[in-house]
N, C-alpha and C positions, 0 to 999 in steps of 0.2 A: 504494500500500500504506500503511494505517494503522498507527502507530505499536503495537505489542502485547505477543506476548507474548517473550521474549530467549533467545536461545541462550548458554549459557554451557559453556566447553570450554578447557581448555588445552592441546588439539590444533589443529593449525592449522584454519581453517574454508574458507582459501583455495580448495582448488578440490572443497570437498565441497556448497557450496550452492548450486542453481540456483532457476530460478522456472519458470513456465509462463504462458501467454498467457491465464488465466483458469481457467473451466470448463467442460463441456458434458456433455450427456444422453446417454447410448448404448441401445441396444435389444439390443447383444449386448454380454457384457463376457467375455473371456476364453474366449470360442465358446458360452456358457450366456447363453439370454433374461436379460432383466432383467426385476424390474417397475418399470415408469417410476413417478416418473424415478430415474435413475440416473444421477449425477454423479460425472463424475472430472475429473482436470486437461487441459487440454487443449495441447496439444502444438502447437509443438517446444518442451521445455526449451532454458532461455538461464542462461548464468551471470549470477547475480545480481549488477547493478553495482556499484560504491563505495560509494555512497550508500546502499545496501541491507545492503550487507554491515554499513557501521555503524550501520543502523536497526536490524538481529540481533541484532549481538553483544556479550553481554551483560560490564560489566566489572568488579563491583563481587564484595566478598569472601561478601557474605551474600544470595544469590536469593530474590527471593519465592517462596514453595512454587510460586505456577503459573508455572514456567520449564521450560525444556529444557534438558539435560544430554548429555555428549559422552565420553564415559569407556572409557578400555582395561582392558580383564583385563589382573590381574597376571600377570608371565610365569609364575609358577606354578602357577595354573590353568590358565592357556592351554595349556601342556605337560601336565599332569593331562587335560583333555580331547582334547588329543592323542592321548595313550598310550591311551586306551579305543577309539582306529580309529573315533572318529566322522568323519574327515573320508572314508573308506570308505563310511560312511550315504547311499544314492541313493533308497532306497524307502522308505515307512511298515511295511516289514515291518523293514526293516535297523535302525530307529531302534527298535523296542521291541524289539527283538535288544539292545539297548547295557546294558538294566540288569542285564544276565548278566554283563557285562563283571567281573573282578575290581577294578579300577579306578573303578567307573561309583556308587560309592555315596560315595568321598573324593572324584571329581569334584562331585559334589553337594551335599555338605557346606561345601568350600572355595568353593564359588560361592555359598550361602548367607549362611558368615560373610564375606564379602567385602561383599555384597549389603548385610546388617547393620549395617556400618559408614554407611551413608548413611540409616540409619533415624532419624526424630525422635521417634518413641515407640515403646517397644519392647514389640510385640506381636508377638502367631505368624505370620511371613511367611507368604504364599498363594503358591507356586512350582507351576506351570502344571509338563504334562509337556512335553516332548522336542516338537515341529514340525520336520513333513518337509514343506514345500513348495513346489509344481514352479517351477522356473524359466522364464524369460521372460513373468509375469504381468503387467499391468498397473497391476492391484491385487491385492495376496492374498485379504482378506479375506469367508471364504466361507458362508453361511447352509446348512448343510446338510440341515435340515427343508425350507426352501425350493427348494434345489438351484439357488440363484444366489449370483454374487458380490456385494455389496453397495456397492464403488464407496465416496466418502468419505463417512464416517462418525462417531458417537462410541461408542466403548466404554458399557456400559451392565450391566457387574458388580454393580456396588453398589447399583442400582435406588434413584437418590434420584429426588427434583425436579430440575428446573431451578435453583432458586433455591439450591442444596445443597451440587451440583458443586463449587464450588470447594476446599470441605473436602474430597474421600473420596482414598481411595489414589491413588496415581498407580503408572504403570508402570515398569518396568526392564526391557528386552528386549535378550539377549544376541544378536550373532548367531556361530554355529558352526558356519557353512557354509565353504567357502573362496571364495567371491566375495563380494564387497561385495552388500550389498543396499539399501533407502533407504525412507528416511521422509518420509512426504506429510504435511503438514498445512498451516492455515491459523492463520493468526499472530495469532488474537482469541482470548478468553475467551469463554463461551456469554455470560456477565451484558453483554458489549458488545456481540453480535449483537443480543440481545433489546433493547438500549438502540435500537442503530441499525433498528430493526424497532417498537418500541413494543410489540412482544408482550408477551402478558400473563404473569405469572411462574408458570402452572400450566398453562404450553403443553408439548405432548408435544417431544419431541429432533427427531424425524423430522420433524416437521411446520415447526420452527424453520431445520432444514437445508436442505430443498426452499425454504424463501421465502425465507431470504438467497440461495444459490445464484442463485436465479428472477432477484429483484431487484439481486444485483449479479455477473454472467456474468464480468466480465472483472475479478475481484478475484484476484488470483494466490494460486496454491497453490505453497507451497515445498518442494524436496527434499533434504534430508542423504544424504547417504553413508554407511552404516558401513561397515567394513572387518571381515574378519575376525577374531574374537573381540574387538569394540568394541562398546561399548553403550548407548541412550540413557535417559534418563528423562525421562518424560513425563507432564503428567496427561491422558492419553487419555482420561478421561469427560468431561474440559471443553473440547476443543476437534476441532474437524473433521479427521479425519485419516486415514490405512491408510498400507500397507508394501506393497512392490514390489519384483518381482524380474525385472524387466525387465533384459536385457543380461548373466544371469549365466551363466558357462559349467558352474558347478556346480552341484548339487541348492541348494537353499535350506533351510539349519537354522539354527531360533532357539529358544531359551526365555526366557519372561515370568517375571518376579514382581512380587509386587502389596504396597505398602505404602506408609506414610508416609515415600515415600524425600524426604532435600533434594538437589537439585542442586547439588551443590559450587561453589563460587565460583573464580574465574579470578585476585584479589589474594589474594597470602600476607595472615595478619593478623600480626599483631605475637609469637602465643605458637607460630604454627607458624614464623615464622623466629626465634625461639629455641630452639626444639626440632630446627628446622634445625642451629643454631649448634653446640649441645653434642650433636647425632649426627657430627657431621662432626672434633668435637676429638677 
């Protein structure tokens, strides 16, 4: 594994990240054809070793914007989305039942301004609706016009270039299901695939994804944990990735929002432990 892109969290990381043995091609993903090729990670997950763990994790107080983020709901949302009986939500009928909820509109406000706080310019957040989906997937991620799953991936919202990605939104994706669920990706920027590929910088995403994978099979894909009502950031349009809900005994729910989030850094700076100091006198 090449040096890339950092996980940064001040939850422990200890046994939330494994690896996998590379990648491979499937013809069926989640019981729906594919069209080839279709890459996911290939199995058995191994806990990712020492050496791996601190190639991760990232430790410094200020992330480059393209990092990974590890972050809990404050207990008061977390209880705000409680009391709306979304952890009751098993079906896509139960889940657009929830905005009737009395509760289901301060639930979304509080997850907003919370959201907010990790913004770097302050524009109109894009807050996705409510995701109900089924448990024990492989990968979630599903093309509905197509009627397959898509297997890893890049996000593709903001419809730039290649050469672009590294500036647009990135992701915040809560999850509000009661099992842990987990995030796949692969630990480069697109501008260092296309280095290590020579590709040309007006090459399509799909076409960049299929010839790394091709060319390098046994480059591992990584998985985080979330845990209930824990959340990551991510810039999902720049680097290779889906979510999975493999292993969970409960429905799977999550909600996206899209902005210039920063991923919070893991050292205090100097003005938050003095603001530490004089909250605590």
């Amino acid at each position: 594994m090449i040096d890339g892109i950092k996980v940064y969290t001040k939850l422990s990381l200890q046994d939330r990240l494994s690896v996998s043995q590379g990648t491979e091609t499937v013809e069926l993903l989640n019981g729906k054809p594919t069209l080839a090729p279709t890459f996911v990670p290939r199995e058995p997950w191994k806990p990712v070793s020492p050496n791996q763990l601190d190639q991760l994790r990232g430790d410094t107080s200020k992330p480059p914007y393209q990092s990974i983020g590890l972050v809990r709901l404050p207990n008061h949302i977390r209880d705000l989305w409680k009391n709306t009986d979304i952890e009751s939500a098993t079906t896509e009928a139960d889940i657009q039942r929830l905005p009737l909820h009395p509760l289901y509109s301060e639930a979304i406000k509080s997850t907003g301004n919370w959201a907010a706080g990790f913004q770097i310019e302050k524009e109109k957040m894009i807050m996705h609706n409510l995701a109900c989906i089924s448990k024990g997937l492989r990968t979630v991620t599903f093309n509905p016009r197509e009627n397959r799953y898509l297997g890893l991936h890049l996000d593709s919202w903001e419809k730039q270039p290649l050469d672009k990605l590294s500036a647009v939104r990135n992701r915040l994706c809560i999850n509000l299901g009661r099992s842990p669920r987990y995030f796949l990706f692969v630990n480069q920027e697109i501008h260092s695939l296309r280095r290590m590929l020579d590709m040309p910088r007006e090459g399509r995403a799909r076409t960049l994804i299929q010839n790394f994978l091709t060319a390098f099979p046994d480059y591992p894909v990584l998985r985080i944990k979330l845990n209930p009502y824990e959340a990551y950031i991510a810039p999902t349009e720049n680097l290779i990735h889906d979510g999975s809900s493999e292993d969970q005994l409960y429905q799977d729910v999550q909600i996206t929002l899209r902005s210039f989030f920063q991923v919070p850094g893991v050292q205090d700076t100097i003005l938050s432990k003095v603001k530490h100091f004089f909250s605590a006198t």
